[in-house]
C-alpha positions as CSV (number, residue, x, y, z in Angstrom):
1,X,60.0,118.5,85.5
2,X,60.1,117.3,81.7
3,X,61.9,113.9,81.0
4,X,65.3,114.3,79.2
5,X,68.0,112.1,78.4
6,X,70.0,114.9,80.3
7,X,67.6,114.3,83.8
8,X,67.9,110.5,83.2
9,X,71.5,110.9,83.5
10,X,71.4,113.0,86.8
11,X,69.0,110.4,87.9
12,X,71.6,108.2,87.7
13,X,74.1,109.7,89.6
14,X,71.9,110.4,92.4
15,X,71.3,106.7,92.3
16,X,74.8,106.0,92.9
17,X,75.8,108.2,95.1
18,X,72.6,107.5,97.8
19,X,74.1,104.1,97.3
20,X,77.4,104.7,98.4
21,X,76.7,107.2,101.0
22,X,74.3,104.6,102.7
23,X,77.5,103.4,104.5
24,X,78.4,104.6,107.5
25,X,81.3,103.5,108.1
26,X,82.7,105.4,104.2
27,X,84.2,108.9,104.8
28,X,86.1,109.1,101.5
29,X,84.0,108.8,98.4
30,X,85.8,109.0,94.9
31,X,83.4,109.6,92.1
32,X,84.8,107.5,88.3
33,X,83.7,108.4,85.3
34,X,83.8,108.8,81.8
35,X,85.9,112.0,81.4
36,X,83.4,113.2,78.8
37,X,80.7,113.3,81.9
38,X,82.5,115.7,83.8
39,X,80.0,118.5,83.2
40,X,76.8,116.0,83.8
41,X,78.7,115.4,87.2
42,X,78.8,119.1,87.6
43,X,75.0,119.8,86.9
44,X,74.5,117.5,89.3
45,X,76.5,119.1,92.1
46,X,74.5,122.4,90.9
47,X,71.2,120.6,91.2
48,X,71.6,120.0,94.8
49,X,72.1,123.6,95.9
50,X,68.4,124.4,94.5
51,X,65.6,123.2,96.0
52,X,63.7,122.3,93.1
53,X,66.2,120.2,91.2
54,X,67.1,118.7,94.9
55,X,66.4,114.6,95.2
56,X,69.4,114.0,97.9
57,X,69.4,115.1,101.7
58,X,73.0,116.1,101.6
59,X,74.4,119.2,100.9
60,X,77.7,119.4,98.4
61,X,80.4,121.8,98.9
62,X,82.6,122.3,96.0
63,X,86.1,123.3,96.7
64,X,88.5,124.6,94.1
65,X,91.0,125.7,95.9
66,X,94.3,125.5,94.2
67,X,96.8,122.9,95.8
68,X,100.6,124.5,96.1
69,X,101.1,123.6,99.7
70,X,99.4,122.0,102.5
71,X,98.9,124.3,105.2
72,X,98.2,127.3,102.8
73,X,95.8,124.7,101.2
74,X,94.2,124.5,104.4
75,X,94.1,128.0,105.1
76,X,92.5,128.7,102.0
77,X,90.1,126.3,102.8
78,X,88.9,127.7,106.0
79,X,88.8,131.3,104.6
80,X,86.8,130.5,101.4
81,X,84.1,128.5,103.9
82,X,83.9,131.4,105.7
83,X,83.5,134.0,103.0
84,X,80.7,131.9,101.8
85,X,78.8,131.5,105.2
86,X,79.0,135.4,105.9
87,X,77.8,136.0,101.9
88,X,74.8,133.7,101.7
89,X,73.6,135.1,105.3
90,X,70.7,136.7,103.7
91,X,69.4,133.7,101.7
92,X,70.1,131.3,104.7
93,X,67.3,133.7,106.6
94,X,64.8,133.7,104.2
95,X,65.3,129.4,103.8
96,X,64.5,129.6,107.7
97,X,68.0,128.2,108.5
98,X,69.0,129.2,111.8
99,X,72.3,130.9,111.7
100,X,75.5,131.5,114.0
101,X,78.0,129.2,112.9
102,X,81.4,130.4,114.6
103,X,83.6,129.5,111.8
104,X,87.3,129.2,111.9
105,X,88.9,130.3,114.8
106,X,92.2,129.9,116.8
107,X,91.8,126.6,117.5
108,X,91.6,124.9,114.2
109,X,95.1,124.4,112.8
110,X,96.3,125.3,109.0
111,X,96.2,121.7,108.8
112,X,94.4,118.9,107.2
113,X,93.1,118.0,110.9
114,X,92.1,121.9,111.3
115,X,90.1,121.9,108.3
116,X,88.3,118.4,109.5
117,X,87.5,120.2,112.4
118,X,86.2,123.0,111.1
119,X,84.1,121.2,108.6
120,X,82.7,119.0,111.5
121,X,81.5,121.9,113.3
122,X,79.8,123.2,110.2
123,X,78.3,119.8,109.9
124,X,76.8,119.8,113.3
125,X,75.7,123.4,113.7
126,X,73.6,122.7,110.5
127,X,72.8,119.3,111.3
128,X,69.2,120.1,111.5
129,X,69.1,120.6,107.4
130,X,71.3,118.1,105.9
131,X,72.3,114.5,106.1
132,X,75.6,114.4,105.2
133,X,78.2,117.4,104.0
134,X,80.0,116.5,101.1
135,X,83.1,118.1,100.8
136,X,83.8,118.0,97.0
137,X,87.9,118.3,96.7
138,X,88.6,119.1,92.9
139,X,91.9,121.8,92.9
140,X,91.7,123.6,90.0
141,X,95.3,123.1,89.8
142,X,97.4,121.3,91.6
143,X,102.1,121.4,91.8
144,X,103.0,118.2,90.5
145,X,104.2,115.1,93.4
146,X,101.9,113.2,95.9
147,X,101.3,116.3,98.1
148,X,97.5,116.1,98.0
149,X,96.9,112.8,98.3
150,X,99.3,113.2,101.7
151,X,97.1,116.0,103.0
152,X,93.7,113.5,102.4
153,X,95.9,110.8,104.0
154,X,96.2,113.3,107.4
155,X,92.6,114.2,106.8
156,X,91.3,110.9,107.2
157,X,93.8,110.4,110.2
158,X,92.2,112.9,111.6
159,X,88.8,110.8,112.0
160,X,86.5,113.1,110.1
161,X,82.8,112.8,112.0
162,X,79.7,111.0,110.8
163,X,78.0,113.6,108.9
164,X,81.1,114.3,106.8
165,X,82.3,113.1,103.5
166,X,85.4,113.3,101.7
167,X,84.5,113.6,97.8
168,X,87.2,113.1,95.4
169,X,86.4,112.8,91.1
170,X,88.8,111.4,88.7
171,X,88.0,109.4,85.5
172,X,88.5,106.4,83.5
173,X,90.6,107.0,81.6
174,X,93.2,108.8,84.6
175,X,92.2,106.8,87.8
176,X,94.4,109.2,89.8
177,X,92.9,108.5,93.4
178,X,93.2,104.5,93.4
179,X,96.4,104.6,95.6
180,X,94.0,106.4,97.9
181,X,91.3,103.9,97.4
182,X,93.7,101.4,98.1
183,X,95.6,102.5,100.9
184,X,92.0,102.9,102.9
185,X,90.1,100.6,102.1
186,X,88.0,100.4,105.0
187,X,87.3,103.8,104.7
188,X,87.2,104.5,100.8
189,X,84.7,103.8,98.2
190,X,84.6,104.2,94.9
191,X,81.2,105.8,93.0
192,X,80.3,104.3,89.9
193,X,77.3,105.2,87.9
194,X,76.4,103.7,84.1
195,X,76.3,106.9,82.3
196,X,77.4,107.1,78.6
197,X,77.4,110.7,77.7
198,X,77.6,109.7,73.5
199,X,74.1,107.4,73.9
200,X,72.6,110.8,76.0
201,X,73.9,113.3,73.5
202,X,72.6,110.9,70.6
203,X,69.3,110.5,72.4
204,X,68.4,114.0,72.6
205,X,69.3,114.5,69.0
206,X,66.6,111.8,68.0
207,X,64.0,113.4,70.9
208,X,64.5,117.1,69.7
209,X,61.4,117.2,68.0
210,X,60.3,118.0,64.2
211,X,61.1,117.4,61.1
212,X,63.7,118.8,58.0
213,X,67.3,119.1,57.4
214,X,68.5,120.4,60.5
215,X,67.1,117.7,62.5
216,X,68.8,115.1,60.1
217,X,72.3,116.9,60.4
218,X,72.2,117.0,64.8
219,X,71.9,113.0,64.4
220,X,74.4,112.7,62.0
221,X,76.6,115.4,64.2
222,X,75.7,113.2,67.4
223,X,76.6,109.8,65.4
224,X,80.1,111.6,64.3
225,X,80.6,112.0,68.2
226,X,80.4,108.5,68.8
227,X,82.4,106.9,65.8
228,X,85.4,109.5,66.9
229,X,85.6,107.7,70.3
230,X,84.5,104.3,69.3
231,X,84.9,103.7,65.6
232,X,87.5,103.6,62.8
233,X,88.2,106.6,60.6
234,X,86.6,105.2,57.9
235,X,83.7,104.7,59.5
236,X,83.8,108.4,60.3
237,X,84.4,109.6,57.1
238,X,81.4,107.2,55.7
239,X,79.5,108.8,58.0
240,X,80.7,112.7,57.4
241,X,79.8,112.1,53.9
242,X,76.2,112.6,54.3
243,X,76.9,115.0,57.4
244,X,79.1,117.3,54.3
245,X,76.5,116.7,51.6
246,X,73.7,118.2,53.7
247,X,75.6,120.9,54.8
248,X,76.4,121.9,50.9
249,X,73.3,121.5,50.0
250,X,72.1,123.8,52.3
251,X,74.9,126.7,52.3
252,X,76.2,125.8,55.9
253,X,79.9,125.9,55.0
254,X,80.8,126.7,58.5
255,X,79.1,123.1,59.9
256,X,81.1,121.6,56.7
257,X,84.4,123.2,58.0
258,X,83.4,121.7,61.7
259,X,82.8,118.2,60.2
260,X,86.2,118.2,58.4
261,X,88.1,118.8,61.7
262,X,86.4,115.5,63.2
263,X,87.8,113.6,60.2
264,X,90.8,115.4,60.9
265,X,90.9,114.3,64.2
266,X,90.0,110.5,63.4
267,X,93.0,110.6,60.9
268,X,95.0,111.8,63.7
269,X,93.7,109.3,66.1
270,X,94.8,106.8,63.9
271,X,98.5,108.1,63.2
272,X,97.8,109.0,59.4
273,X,99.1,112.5,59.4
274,X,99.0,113.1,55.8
275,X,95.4,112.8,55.7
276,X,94.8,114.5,58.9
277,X,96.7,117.5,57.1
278,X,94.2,117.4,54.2
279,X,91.4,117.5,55.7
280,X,92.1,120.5,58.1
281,X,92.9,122.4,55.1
282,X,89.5,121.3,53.2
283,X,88.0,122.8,56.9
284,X,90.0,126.1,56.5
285,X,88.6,126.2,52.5
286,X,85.0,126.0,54.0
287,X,86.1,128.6,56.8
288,X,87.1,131.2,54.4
289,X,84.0,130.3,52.2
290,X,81.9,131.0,55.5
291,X,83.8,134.1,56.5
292,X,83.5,135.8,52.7
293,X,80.1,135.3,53.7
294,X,79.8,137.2,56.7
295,X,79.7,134.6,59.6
296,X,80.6,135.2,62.7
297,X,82.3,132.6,63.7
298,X,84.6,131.7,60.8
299,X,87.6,133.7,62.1
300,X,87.8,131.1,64.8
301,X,87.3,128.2,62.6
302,X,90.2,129.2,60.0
303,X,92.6,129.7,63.6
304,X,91.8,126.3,64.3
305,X,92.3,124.6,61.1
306,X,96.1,126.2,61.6
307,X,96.4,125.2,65.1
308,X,95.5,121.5,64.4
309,X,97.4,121.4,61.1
310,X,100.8,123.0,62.7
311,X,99.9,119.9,65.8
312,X,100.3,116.8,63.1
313,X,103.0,118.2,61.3
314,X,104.7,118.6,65.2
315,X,103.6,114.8,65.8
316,X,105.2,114.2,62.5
317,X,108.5,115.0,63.6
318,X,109.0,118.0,61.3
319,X,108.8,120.6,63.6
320,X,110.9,123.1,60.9
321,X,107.1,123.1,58.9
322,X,105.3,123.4,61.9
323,X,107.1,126.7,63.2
324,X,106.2,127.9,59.6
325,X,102.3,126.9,60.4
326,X,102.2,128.3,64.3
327,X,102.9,131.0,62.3
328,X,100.4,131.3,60.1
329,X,98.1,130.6,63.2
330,X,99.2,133.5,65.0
331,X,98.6,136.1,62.0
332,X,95.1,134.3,61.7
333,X,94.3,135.0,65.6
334,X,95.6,138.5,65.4
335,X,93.3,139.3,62.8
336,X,90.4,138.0,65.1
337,X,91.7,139.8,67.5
338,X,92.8,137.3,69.7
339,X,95.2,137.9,71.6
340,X,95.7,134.5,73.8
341,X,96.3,132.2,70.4
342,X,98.3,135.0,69.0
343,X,100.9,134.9,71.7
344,X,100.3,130.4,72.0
345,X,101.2,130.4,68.2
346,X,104.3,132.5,68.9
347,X,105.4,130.5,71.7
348,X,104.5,127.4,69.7
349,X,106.8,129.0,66.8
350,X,109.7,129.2,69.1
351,X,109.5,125.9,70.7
352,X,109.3,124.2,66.9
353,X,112.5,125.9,66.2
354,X,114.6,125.7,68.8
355,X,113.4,121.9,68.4
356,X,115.0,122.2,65.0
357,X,118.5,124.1,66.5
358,X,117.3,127.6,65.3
359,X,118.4,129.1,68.5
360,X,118.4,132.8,67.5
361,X,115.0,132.3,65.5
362,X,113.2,131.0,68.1
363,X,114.5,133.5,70.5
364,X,112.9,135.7,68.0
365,X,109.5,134.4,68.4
366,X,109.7,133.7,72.0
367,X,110.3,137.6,72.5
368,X,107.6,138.3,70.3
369,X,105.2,136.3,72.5
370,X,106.2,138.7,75.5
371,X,105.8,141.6,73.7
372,X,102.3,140.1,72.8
373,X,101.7,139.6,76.3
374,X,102.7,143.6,77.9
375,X,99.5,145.2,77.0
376,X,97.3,142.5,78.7
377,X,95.9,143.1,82.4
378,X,97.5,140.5,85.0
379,X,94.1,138.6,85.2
380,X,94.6,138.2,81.3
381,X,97.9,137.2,81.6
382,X,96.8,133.9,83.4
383,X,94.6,132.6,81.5
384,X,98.0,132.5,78.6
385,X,100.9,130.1,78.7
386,X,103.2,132.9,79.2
387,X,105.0,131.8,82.3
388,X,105.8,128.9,79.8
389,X,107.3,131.6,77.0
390,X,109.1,132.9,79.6
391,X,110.5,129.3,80.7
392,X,111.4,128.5,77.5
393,X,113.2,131.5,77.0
394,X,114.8,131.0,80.2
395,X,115.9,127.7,79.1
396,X,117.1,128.9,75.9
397,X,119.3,131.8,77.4
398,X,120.8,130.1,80.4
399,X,120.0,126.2,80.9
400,X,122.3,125.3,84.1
401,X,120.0,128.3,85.9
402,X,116.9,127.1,84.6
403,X,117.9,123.3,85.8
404,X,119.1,124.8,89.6
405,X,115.5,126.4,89.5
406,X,113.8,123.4,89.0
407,X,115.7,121.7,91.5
408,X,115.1,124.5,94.1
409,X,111.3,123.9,93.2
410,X,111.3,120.4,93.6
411,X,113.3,120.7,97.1
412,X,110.7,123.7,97.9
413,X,107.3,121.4,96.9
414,X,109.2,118.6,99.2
415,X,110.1,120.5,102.1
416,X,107.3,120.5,105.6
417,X,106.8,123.5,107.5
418,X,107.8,123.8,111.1
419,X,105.2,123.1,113.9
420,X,103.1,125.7,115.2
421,X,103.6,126.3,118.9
422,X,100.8,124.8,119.8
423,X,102.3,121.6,118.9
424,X,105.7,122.1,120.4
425,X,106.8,120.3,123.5
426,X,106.9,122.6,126.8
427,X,110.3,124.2,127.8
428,X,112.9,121.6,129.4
429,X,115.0,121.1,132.5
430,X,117.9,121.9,130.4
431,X,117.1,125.8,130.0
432,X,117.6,126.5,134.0
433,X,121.0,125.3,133.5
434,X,121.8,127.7,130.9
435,X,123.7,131.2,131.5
436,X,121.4,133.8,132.9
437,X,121.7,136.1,130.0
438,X,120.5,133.6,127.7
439,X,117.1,133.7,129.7
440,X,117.4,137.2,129.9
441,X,114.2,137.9,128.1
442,X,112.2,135.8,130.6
443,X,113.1,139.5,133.0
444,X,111.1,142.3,132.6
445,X,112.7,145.2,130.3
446,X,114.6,147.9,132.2
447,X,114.6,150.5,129.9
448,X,111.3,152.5,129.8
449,X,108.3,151.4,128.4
450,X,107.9,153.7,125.6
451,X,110.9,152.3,124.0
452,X,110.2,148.8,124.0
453,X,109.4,149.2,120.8
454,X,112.6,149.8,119.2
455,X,114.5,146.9,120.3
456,X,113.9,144.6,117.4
457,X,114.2,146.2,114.6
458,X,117.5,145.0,113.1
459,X,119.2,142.5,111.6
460,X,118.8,142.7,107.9
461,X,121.1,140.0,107.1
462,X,119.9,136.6,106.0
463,X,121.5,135.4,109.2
464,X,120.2,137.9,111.5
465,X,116.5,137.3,110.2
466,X,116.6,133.9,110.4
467,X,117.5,134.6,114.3
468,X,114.7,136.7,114.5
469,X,112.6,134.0,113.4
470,X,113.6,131.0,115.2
471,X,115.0,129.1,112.1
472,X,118.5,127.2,112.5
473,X,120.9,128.5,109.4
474,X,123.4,125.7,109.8
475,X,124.2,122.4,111.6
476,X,127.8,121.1,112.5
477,X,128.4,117.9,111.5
478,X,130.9,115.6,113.3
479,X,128.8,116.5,116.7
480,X,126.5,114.8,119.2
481,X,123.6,117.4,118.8
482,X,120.6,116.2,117.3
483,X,119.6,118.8,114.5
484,X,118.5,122.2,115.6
485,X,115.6,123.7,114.1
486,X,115.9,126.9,116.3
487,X,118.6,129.7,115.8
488,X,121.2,129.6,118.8
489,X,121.2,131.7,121.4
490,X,123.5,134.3,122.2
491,X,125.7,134.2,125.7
492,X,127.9,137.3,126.2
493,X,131.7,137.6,127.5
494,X,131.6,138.9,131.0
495,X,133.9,142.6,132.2
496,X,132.8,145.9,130.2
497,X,132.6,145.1,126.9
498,X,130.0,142.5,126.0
499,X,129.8,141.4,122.8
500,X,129.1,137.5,122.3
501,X,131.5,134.9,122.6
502,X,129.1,131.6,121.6
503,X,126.7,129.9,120.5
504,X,124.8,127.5,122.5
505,X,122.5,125.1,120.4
506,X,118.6,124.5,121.2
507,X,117.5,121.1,120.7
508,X,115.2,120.5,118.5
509,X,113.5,118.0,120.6
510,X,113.1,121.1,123.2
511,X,111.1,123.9,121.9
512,X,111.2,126.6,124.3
513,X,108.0,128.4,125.7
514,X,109.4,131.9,126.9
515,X,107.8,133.9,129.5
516,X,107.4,137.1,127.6
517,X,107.4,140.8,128.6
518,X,103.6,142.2,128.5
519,X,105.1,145.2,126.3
520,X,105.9,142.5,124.0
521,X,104.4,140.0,121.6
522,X,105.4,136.1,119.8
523,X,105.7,136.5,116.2
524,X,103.4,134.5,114.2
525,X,103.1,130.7,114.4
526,X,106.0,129.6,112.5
527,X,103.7,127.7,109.6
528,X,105.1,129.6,107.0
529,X,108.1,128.8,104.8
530,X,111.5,131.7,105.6
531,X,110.4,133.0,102.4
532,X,106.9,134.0,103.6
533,X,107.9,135.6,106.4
534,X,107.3,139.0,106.5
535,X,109.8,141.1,108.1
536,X,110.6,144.2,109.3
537,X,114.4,144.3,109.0
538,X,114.2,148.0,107.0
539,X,111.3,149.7,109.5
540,X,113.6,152.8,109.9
541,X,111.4,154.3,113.1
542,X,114.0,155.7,115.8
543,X,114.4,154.6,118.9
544,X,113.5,156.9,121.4
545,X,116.5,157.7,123.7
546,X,118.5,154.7,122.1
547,X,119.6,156.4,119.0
548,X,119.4,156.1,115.4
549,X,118.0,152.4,115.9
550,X,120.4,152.0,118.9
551,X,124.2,150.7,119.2
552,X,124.9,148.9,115.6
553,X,121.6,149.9,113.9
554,X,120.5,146.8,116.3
555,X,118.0,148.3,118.8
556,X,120.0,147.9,121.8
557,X,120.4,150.5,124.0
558,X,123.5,152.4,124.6
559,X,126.5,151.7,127.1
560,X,125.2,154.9,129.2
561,X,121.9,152.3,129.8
562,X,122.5,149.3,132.5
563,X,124.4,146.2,131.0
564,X,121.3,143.8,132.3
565,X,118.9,146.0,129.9
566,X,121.7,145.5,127.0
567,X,121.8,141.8,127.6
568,X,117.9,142.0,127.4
569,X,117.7,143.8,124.3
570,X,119.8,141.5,122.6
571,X,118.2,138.3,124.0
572,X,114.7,139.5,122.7
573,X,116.7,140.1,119.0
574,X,117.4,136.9,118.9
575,X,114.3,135.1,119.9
576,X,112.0,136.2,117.5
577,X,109.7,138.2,119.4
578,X,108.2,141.3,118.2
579,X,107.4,145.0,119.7
């Protein structure tokens, strides 16, 4: 393969991370870099895939699963490992890798420990063709809060095995995993590699090859690079002089309208937002020179000049003449047509005036960005920044709401799921002492077996379905009962009519493993949040022989059936079991 500053680079990285992964006793590795060599660190994960580009033993697996919550994080995981495995089948075979890898199964938790496991067994199965497996952990998104750093803390708690390795990459300038580092140290290390993305980019200017004015301009182009991150404004504009000359001389208005916008941006760097303003409007002058002459791409240029113009009169604190620009930006993008910085420059519009007290104008805007938005398909829709139109205009129409939903958000990011059964105690001495109908669903059903099936299809209040589901809707204070995070069970009045008369409280220190009916089934393993629950509170299917969906629209059966199958019925209502 040809030498290139680009290869050098790679080289580089391998270097490092052969280095690091030498140690044994490492299983979390966090690459640091220059945030400008994020996509050298990415060829590199690519190379490694590919036998030809290949120098390491191990194999990287790149994970961007978004981060919300922890155990649907971990789900995700395990699914997306999966769907891989069965889809590269085929290529696996023709590679000569022996296949029949079980995957995820019951076994392996939605849990940071689950997803160890599973990884491990990957490792092993395959541990034929690889070294190490490097599970790359870069969320494309991730809710604000520590959440993700606690779910690596539980995965390295869970002891991941020798041929697994925890990748994490952050950058220089935002070291976001030291706490990590830090807290496990004995396990952590930190990747370093002496790449400089300017001196490679500058480098393959010089080693381009040949001769004239357009090898003369991508070294002055690559040397504009560096004196925006390193050097002073004047140096850039000494420097875009000859870069602008060349590119008048030569007719190239658009690569004079790109070099104005780096002096704009060194300006900007340096708080001078007077000048920064000039010289995006000298860009936009070269734009619309370029796009009276037919180019392509000076549409886009002349949006950008507005964008960044409209952004340094907002940093200048004059947000009234930057609505006026977003504006202009947005009539610039819907000539393009363009529709993502058409509805941004609306948005953008309405935030600068309602910054400036406009309320009413900048609800204007703000509902113009909507209507921008209808026509788009959903998978359009996310890659705009409506859902933060529509929070603005939340804000602006009713701010105590949009303050309760932020709180309900952060209590909602904070909150843990329940255990799983598997990880609940077994059933206590304290549940023989209870009254025999509260165990009444540990007896077999009376009431023939082809209505089993009706017997839980109630309770469509909030309280009823959080029965159903085994989640507590309220704690009494003032008592000696440790919190309950089960719902209570029912015990019933004795004579003829039976209706409940208490509540007796499940601690939550004793999580009870019924015996179940074989005509019946446990719900799911409560890992979900109440909200995810699905539920079948409105299934409207009658009862055989108990009536429209039996006494109270509850399932149970009527008086003319025995009281013990009554006392059943409502038992299993309340335990969350399903038919």
């Amino acid at each position: 393969m040809h030498d290139t500053p680009m290869l050098r680079g790679i080289q580089r990285l391998s270097d490092a991370w052969l280095a690091a992964a030498a140690d044994p006793s490492r299983r979390l590795l966090v690459w640091r870099l220059p945030a400008n060599a994020s996509r050298l660190l990415a060829a590199f994960f690519e190379m490694q895939r590919h036998d030809q580009g290949r120098d390491t033993p191990d194999y990287f697996l790149r994970l961007d699963t978004p981060y919300e919550l922890g155990f649907r994080y971990s789900r995700q995981i395990k699914q997306t490992l999966l769907e891989r495995y069965l889809g590269s089948q085929d290529e696996l075979r023709g590679q000569g890798i022996t296949l029949g890898w079980r995957g995820p199964h019951a076994e392996h938790l939605d849990s940071a420990a689950g997803v160890v496991q599973v990884l491990d067994s990957f490792a092993e199965h395959h541990g034929s063709h690889l070294r190490l497996l490097a599970a790359v952990l870069e969320p494309e998104r991730m809710v604000p809060g520590d959440g993700f750093e606690h779910w690596v803390d539980a995965a390295l708690a869970a002891s991941p095995g020798d041929r697994l390795r925890l990748v994490l990459v952050d950058t220089e300038e935002d070291p976001r995993w030291q706490p990590l580092l830090e807290r496990h140290a004995s396990v952590a290390a930190r990747i370093d590699a002496p790449v400089d993305m300017f001196a490679i980019a500058r480098d393959t200017a010089s080693q381009s090859g040949g001769t004239g004015p357009e090898v003369l301009y991508r070294q002055l182009l690559a040397d504009l690079m560096l004196l925006l991150e390193r050097g002073s404004p004047q140096q850039v504009v000494g420097r875009a002089e000859r870069a602008l000359g060349l590119a008048q001389r030569h007719g190239w208005q658009e690569q004079a309208s790109v070099v104005q916008m780096m002096v704009a941006g060194a300006w900007l760097k340096a708080g001078d937002h007077g000048q920064a303003i000039t010289a995006y409007r000298q860009a936009r002058s070269a734009a619309d020179a370029a796009r009276n002459a037919g180019n392509a791409a000076a549409p886009e240029l002349v949006m950008q000049s507005w964008f960044g113009e409209a952004g340094c009169w907002l940093t200048a604190k004059n947000p009234e003449r930057a609505a006026q620009t977003y504006l202009q930006a947005s009539t610039s993008a819907a000539s393009i047509p363009h529709p993502m910085f058409q509805l941004e420059g609306q948005r953008m519009a309405g935030y600068c005036l309602l910054q400036h007290g406009k309320r009413e104008e900048a609800r204007t805007q703000l509902l113009e960005a909507i209507r921008i938005a209808k026509p788009l398909s959903t998978q359009d829709r996310k890659a705009t920044t409506l859902p933060q139109a529509l929070w603005d205009l939340l804000q602006l129409q009713d701010l105590r709401r949009a303050e309760k939903i932020q709180l309900t958000a952060t209590a909602y990011l904070e909150q843990t799921p329940p255990p799983s059964l598997a990880q609940r105690p077994p059933a206590c001495s304290w549940m023989s002492s209870m009254p025999s109908c509260t165990r009444a669903w540990n007896r077999p059903s009376t009431a023939p077996s082809r209505n089993a099936n009706g017997w839980c299809r109630a309770a469509t209040s909030s309280s009823a379905r959080s029965s159903r589901w085994g989640v507590s809707s309220s704690t009494r204070t003032g008592t000696a009962c440790p919190p309950l995070n089960t719902r209570l069970t029912t015990r019933f009045r004795s004579g003829a009519n039976r209706r409940p008369c208490s509540r007796c409280p499940i601690p939550a220190r004793c999580w009870p493993v019924p015996t179940l009916p074989t005509s019946h089934r446990l719900r799911p393993p409560l890992e979900l949040l109440p909200h995810e629950y699905p539920h079948s509170g409105h299934d409207r299917r009658r009862a055989a022989g108990h009536g429209h969906r039996g006494v109270a629209r509850r399932g149970i059966p009527r008086r003319s059936q025995s009281l013990p199958a009554r006392s059943a019925a409502r038992a299993v209502s309340n335990t969350g079991v399903l038919p």
